[in-house]
C-alpha positions as a printed NumPy array, in Angstrom:
array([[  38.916,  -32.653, -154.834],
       [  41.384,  -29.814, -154.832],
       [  39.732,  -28.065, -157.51 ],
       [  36.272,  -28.474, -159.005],
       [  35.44 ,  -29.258, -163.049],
       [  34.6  ,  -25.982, -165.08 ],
       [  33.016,  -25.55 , -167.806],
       [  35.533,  -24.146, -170.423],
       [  32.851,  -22.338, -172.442],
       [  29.072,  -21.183, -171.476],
       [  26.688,  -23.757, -171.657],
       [  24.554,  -22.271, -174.25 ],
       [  20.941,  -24.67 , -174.777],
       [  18.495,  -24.783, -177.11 ],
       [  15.598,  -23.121, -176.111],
       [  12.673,  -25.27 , -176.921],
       [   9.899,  -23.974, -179.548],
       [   6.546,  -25.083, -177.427],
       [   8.598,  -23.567, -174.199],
       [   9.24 ,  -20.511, -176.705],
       [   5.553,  -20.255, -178.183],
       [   4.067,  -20.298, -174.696],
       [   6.793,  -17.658, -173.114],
       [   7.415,  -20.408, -170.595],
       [  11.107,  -19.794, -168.924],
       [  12.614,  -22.236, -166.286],
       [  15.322,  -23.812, -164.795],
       [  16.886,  -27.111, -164.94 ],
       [  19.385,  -28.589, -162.293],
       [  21.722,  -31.277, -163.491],
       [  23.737,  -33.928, -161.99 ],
       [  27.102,  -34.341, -164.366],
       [  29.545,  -37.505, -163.982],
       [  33.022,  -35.708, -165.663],
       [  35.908,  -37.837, -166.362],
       [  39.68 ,  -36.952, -165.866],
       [  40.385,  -35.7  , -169.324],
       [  37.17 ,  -33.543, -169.024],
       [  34.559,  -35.475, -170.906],
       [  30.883,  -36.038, -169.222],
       [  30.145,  -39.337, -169.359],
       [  26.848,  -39.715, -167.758],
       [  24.74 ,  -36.95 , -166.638],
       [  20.782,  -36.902, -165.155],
       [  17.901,  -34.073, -164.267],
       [  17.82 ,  -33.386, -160.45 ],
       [  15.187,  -31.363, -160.595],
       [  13.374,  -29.373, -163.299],
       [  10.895,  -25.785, -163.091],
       [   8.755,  -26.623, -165.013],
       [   8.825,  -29.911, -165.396],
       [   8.29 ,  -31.751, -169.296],
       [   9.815,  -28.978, -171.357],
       [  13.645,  -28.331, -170.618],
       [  15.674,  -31.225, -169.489],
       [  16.102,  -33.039, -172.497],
       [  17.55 ,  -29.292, -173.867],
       [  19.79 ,  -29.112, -170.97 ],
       [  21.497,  -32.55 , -170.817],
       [  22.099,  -32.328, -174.51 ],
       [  23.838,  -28.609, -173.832],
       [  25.955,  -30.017, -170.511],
       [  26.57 ,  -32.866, -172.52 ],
       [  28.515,  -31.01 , -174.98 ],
       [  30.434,  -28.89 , -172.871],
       [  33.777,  -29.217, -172.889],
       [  35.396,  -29.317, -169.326],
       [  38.654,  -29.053, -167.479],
       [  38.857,  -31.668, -165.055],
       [  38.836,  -31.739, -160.975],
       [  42.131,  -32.176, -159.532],
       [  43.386,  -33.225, -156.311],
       [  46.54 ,  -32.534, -155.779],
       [  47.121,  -31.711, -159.097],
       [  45.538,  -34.61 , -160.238],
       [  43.087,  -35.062, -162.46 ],
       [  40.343,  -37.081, -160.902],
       [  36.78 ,  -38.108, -162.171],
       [  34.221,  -35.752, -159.904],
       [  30.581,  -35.061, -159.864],
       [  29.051,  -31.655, -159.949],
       [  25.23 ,  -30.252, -160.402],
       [  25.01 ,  -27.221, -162.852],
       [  21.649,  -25.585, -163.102],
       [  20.585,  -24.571, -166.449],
       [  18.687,  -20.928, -166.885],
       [  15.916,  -20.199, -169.595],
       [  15.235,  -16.775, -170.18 ],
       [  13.676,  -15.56 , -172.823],
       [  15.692,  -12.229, -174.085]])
């Protein structure tokens, strides 16, 4: 790959209520299959701090995302890449 996928727009998640009530914050790392028009079409947790209260937030939000493909050779080529999803609470 010449040049990676990017995320067109921030990944922006739902922050979930329990995760919210309890002033839990966390990180999720995902694992993101993105097609050559820019479309994810399969995507999985790697890993999740804590675990049992984001991930299902975060794949729905990388899900979403719109993407410009990875190229090679100014190509667009299906590629992998991990993104790692912040909560914060603000």
């Amino acid at each position: 790959v010449t040049n990676p996928a990017k995320a067109l727009t921030p990944i922006r998640p739902i922050y979930p209520a329990i995760a919210r009530e309890r002033n839990i914050t966390g990180r999720v790392t995902t694992k993101l299959l993105i097609d050559e028009a820019g479309v994810v079409v399969d995507s999985s947790v790697v890993n999740a701090e804590p675990t049992g209260y984001f991930e299902a937030s975060a794949l729905e939000a990388v899900r979403k995302a719109p993407f410009s493909p990875a190229t090679r050779n100014g190509v667009a080529v299906r590629s992998e890449k991990q993104i790692v999803v912040t909560y914060r609470l603000e």
